[in-house]
N, CA, C and O of each residue as an XYZ file, in Angstrom:
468
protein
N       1.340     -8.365    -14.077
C       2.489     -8.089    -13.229
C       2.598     -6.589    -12.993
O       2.109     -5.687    -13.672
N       3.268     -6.514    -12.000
C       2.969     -5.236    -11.350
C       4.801     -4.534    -10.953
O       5.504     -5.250    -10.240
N       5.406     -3.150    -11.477
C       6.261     -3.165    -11.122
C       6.516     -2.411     -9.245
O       5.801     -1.441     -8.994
N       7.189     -2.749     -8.454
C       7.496     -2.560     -7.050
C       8.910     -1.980     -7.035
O       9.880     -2.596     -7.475
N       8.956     -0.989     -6.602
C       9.599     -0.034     -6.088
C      10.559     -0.525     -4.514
O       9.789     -0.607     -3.557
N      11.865     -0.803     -4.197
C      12.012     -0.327     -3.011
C      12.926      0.352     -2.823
O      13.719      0.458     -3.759
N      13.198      1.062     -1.611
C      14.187      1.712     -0.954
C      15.357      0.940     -0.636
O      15.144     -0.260     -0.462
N      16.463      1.313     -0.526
C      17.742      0.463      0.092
C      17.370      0.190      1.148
O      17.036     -0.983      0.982
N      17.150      0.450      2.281
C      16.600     -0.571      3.470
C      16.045     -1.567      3.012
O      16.683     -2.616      2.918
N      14.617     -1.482      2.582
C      14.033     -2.544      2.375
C      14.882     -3.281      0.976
O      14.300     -4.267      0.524
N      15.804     -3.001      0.479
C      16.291     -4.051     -0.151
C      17.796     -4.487      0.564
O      18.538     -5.327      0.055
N      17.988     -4.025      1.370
C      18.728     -4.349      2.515
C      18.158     -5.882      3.284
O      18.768     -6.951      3.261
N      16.695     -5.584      4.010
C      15.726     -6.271      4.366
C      15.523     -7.485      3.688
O      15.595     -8.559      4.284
N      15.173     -7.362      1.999
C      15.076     -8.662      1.457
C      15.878     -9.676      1.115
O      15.642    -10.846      0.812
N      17.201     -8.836      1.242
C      18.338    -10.035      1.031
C      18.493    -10.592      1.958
O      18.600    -11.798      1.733
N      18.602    -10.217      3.413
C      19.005    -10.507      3.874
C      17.489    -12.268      4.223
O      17.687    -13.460      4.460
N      16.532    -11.662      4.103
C      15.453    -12.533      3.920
C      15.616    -13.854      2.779
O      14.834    -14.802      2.707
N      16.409    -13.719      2.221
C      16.599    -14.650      0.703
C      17.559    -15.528      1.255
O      17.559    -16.735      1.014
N      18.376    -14.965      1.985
C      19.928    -15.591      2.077
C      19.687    -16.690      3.313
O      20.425    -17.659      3.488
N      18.472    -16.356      4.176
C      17.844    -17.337      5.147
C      17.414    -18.594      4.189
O      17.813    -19.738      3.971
N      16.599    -17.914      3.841
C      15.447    -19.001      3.250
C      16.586    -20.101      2.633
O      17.720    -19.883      2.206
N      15.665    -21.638      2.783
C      16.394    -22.607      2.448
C      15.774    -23.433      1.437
O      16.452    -24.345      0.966
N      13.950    -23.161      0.808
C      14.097    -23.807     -0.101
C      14.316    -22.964     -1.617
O      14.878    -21.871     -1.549
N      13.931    -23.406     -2.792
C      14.254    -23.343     -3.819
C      13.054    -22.383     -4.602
O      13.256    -22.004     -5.756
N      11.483    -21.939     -3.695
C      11.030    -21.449     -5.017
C      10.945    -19.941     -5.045
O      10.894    -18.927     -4.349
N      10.963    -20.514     -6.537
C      11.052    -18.712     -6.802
C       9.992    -17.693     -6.732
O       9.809    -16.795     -7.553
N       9.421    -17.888     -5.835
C       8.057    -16.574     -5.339
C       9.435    -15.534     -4.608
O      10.640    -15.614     -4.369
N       8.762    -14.971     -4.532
C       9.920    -13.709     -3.384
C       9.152    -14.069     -2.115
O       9.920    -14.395     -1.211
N       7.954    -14.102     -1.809
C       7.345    -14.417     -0.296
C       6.658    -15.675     -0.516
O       6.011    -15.834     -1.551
N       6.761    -16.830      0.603
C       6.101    -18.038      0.764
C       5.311    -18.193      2.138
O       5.417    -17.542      3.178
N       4.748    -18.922      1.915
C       4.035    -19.653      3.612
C       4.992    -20.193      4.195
O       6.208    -20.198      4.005
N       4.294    -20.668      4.957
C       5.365    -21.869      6.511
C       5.678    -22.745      5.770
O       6.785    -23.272      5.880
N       4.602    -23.208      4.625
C       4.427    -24.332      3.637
C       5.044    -24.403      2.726
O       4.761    -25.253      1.881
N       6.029    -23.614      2.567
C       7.055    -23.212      1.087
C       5.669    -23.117     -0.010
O       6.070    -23.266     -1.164
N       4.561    -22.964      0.041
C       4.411    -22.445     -0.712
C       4.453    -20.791     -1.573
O       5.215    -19.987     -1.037
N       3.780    -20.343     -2.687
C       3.902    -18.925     -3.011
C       2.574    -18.257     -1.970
O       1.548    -18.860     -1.655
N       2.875    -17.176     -1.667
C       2.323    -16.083     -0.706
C       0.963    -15.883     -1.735
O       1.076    -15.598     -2.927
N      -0.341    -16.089     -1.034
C      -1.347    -15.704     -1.967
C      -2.040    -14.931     -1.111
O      -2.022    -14.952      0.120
N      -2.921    -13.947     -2.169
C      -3.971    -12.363     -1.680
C      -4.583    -13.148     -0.091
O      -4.140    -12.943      1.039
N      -5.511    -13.900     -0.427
C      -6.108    -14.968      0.636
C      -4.971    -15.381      1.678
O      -5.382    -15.230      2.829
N      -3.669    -15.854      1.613
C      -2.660    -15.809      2.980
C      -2.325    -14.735      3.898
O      -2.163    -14.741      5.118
N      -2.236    -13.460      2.701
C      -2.132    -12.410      3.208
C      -3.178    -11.778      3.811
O      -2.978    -11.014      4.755
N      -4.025    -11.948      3.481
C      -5.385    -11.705      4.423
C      -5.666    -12.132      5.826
O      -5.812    -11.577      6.914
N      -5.683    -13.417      5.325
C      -5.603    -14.013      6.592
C      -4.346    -13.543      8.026
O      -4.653    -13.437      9.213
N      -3.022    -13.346      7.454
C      -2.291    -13.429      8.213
C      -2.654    -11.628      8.686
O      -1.698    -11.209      9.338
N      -3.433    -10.863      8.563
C      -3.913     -9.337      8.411
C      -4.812     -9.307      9.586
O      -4.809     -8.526     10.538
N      -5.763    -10.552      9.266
C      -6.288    -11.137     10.374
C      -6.187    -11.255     11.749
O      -6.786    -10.749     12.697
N      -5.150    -12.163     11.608
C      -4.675    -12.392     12.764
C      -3.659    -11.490     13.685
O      -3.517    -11.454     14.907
N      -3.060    -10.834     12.713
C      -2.306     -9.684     13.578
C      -3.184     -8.737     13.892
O      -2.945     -8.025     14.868
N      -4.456     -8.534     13.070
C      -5.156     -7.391     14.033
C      -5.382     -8.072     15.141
O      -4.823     -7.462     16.052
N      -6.056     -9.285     15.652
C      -6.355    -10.019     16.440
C      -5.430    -10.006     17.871
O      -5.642     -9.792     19.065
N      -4.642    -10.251     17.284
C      -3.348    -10.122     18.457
C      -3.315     -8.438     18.862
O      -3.442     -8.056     20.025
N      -3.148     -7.627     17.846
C      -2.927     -6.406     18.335
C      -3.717     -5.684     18.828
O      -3.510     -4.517     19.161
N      -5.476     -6.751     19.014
C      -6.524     -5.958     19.644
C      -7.487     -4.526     18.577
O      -8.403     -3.771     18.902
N      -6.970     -4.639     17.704
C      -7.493     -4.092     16.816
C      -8.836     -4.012     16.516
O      -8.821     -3.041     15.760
N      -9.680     -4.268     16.567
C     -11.288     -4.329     16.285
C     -11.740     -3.739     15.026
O     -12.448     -4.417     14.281
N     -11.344     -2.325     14.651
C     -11.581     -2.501     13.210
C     -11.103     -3.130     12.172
O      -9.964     -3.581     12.292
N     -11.687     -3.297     11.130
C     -11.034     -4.299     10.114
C     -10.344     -3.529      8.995
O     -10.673     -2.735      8.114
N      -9.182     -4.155      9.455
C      -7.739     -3.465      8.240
C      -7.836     -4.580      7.529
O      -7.945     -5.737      7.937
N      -7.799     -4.255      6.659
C      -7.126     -5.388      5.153
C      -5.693     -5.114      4.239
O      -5.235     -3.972      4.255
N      -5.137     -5.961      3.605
C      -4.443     -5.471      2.835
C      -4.529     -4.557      1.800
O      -3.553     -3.972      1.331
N      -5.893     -4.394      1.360
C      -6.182     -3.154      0.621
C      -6.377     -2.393      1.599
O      -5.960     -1.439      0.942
N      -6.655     -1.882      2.674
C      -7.317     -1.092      3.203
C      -5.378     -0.052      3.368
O      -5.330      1.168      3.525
N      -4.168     -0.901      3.278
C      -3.224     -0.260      2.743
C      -2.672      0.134      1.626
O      -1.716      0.895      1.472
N      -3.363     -0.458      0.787
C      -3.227     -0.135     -0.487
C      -3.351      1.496     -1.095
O      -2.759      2.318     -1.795
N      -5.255      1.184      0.185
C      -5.799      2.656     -0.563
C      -5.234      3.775      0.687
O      -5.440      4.986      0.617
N      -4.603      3.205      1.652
C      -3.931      4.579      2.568
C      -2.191      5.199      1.646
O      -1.912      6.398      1.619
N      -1.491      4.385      1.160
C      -0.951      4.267      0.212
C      -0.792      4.902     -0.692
O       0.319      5.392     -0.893
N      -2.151      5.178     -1.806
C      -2.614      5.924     -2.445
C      -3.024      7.110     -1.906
O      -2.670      8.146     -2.469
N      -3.813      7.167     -0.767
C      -4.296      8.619     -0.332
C      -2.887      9.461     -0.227
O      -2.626     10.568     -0.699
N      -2.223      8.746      0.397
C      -0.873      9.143      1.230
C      -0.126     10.228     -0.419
O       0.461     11.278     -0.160
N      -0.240      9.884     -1.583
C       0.428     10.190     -2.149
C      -0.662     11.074     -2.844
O      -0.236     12.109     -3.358
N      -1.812     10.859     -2.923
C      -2.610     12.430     -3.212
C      -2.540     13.182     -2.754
O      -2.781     14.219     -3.372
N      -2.228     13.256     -1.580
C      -2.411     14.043     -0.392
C      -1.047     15.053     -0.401
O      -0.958     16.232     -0.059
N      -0.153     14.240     -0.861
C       0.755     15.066     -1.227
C       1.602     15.428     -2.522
O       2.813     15.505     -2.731
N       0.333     15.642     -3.398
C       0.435     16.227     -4.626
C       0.972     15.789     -5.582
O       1.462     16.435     -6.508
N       0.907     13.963     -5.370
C       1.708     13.347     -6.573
C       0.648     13.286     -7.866
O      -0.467     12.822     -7.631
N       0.929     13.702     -9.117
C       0.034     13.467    -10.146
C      -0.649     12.211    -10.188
O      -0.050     11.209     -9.797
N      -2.000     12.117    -10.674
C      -2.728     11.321    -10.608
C      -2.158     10.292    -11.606
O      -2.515      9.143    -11.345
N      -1.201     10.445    -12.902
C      -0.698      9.428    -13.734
C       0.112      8.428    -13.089
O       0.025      7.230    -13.360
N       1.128      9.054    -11.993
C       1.664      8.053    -11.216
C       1.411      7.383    -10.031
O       1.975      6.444     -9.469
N       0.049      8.341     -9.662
C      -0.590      7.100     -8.442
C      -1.295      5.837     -9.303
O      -1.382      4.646     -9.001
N      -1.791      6.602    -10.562
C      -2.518      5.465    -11.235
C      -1.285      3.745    -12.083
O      -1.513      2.565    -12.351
N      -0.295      4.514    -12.152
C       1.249      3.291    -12.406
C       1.651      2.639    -10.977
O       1.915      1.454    -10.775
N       1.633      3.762     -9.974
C       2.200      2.993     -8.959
C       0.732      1.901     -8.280
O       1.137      0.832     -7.823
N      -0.450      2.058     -8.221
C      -1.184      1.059     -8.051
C      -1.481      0.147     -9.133
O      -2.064     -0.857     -8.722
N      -1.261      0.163    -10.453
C      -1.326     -0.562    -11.030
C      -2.930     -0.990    -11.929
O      -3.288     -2.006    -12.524
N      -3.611      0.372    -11.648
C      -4.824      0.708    -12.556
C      -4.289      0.726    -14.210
O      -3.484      1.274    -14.962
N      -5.237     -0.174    -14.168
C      -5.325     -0.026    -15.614
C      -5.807      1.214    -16.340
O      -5.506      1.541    -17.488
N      -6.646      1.891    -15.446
C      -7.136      3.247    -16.675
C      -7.425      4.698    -15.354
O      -7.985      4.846    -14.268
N      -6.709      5.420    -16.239
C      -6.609      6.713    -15.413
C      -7.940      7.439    -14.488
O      -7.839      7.858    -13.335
N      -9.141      7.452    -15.312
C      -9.960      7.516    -14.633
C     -10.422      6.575    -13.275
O     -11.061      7.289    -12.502
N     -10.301      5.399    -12.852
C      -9.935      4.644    -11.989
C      -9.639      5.231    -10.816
O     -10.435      5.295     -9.880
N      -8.263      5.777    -10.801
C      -7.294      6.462    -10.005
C      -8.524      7.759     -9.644
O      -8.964      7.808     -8.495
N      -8.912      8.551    -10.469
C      -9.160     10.067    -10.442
C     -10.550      9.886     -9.968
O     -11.173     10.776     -9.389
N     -10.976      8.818    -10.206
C     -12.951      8.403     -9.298
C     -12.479      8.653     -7.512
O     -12.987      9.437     -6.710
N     -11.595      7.891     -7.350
C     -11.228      7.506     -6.166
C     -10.508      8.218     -5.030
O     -10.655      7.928     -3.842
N      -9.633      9.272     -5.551
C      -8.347     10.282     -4.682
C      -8.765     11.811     -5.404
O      -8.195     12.815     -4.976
N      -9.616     11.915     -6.332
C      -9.549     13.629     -6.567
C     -10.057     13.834     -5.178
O      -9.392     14.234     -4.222
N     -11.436     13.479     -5.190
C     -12.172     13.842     -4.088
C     -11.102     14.086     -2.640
O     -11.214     15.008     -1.833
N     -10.622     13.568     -2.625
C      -9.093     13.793     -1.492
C      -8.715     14.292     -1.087
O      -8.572     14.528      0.112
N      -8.155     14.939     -2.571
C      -7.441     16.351     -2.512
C      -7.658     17.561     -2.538
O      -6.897     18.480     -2.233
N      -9.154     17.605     -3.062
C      -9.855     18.310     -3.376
C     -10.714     18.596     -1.863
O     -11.457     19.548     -1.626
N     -10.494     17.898     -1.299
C     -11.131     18.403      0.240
C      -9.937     18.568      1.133
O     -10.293     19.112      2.178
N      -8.480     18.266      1.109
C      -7.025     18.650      1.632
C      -7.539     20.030      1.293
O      -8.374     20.692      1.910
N      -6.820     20.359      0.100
C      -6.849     21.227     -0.521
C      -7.831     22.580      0.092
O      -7.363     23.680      0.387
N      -8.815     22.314      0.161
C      -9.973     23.113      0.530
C      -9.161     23.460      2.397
O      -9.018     24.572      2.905
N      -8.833     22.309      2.928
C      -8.690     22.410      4.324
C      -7.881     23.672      4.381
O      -8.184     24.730      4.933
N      -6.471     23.280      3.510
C      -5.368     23.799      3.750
C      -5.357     25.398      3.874
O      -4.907     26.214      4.679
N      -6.298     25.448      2.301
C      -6.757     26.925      2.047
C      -7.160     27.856      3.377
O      -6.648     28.867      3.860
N      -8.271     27.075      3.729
C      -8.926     27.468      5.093
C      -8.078     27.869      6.086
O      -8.039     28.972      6.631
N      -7.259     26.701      6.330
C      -6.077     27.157      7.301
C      -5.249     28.385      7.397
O      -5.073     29.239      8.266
N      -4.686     28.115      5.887
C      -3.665     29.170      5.436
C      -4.608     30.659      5.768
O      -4.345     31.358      6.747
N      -5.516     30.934      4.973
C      -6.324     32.203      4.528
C      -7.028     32.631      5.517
O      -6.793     33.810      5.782
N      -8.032     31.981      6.361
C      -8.430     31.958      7.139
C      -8.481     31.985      8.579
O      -8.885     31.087      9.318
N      -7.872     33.497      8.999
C      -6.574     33.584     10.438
C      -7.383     34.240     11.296
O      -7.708     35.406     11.073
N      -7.913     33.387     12.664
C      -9.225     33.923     13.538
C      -8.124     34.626     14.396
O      -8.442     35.309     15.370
């Protein structure tokens, strides 16, 4: 289990989502099917909205996961809490994946800053 974070909007958003819903289970997200929301539904349904939206490259639900993560290297969140907020089990994990990141931001920024043609 994984802990999730939201903002008052989006918990604005989910009640108001709960207070619809009419059957009984306790997933927080289901199918059409009342069943629980699985990795594979969500994929699929990732699918199909690229489809509709004309999209051609392939987004996945990880493929937000890891923008997600960049998003928060990128802006200088310690690597201990990108590695809690995705839900890695081991720190190195996190630090294989987003140093490189920042470490080329970083380099940009420098450039930018220091570097006045």
């Amino acid at each position: 289990q994984r802990t999730i974070f939201f903002n008052e909007e989006s918990i604005m958003w989910i009640k108001l989502y709960l207070e619809r819903r009419t059957d009984k289970n306790p997933a927080l997200f289901i199918t059409t099917g009342k069943n629980r929301l699985t990795n594979q539904d969500n994929t699929r349904y990732f699918k199909r909205q690229r489809k509709i939206a004309g999209i051609n490259k392939k987004v996945t639900p990880h493929c937000l996961r890891h923008c997600f993560a960049s998003h928060l290297a990128f802006n200088n969140c310690p690597f201990t809490e990108i590695k809690t907020l995705c839900g890695h089990e081991r720190l190195d994990t996190t630090i294989r994946y987003y140093v490189g990141l920042t470490d080329k931001s970083r380099a940009k920024q420098a450039h930018e800053q220091y570097l006045k043609y």
